[in-house]
N, C-alpha and C positions, 0 to 999 in steps of 0.2 A: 504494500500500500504506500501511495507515496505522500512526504510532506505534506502537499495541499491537502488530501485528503483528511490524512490526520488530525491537519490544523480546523480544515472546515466542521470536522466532527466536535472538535475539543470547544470550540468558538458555539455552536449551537447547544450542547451541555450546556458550557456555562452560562451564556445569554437564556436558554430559556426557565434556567434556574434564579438569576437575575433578576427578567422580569416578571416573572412568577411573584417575587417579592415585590414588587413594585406596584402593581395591578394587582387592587384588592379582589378579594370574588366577589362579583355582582349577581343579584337577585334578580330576579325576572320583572320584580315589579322596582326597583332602581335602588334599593338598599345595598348600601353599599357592608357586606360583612367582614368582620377582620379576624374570623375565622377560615384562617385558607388549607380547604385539602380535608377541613372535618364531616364526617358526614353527618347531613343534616342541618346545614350551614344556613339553609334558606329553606328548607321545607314548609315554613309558615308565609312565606313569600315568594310563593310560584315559583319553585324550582331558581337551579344557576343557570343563569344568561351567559352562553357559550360564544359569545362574539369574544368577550374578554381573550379568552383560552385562545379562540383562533387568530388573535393578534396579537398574542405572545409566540404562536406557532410559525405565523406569518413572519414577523421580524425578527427572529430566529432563525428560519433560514432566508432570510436576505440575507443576515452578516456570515451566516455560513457561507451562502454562495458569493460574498464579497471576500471571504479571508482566503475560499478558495482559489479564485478568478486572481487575486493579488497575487498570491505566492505560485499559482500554476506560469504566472506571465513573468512573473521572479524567475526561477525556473528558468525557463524557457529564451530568455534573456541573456544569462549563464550560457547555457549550453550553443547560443550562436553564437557568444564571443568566444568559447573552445574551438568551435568550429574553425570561425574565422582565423585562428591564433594556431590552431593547424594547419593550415590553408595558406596561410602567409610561411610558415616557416618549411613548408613543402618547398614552395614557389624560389624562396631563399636557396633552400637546398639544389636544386635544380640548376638553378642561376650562377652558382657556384661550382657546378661540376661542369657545365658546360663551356666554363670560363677558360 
């Protein structure tokens, strides 16, 4: 598995552990509870309102696929200036023997 990946995984863990803590749980009917993850949080208030959750889950992976998208083009960046830096010292060598 490579870097990016890893990174992207470890980035969405913690972000959605984050803002889990951030974003209280909401009640269906707009009570906001500061009981989060207990069951039975809202039961007297129309169930949890799961918008909440899906825009922890949402924004969680954006910055996953931002941490990946980052270090995959990191990466990738790296390995054309090897290229290059091979490619040049080819060319050198070449250059030199035909001298």
């Amino acid at each position: 598995m490579s870097k990016a990946w890893l990174a992207a995984i470890a980035v969405f863990l913690v972000s959605c552990n984050g803002l889990r803590m951030v974003v209280h749980t909401t009640c269906g009917d707009g009570w906001h509870s500061p009981s989060i993850g207990r069951r039975g949080a809202c039961s007297h208030h129309g169930g949890v309102d799961r918008i909440a959750g899906n825009l922890v889950l949402f924004g969680s992976g954006a910055a996953a696929w931002l941490a990946w998208s980052y270090i995959e083009n990191r990466e990738e960046r790296r390995r054309q200036k090897e290229r290059d830096q091979r490619e040049k010292s080819r060319k050198s060598q070449q250059d030199d023997g035909s001298v």
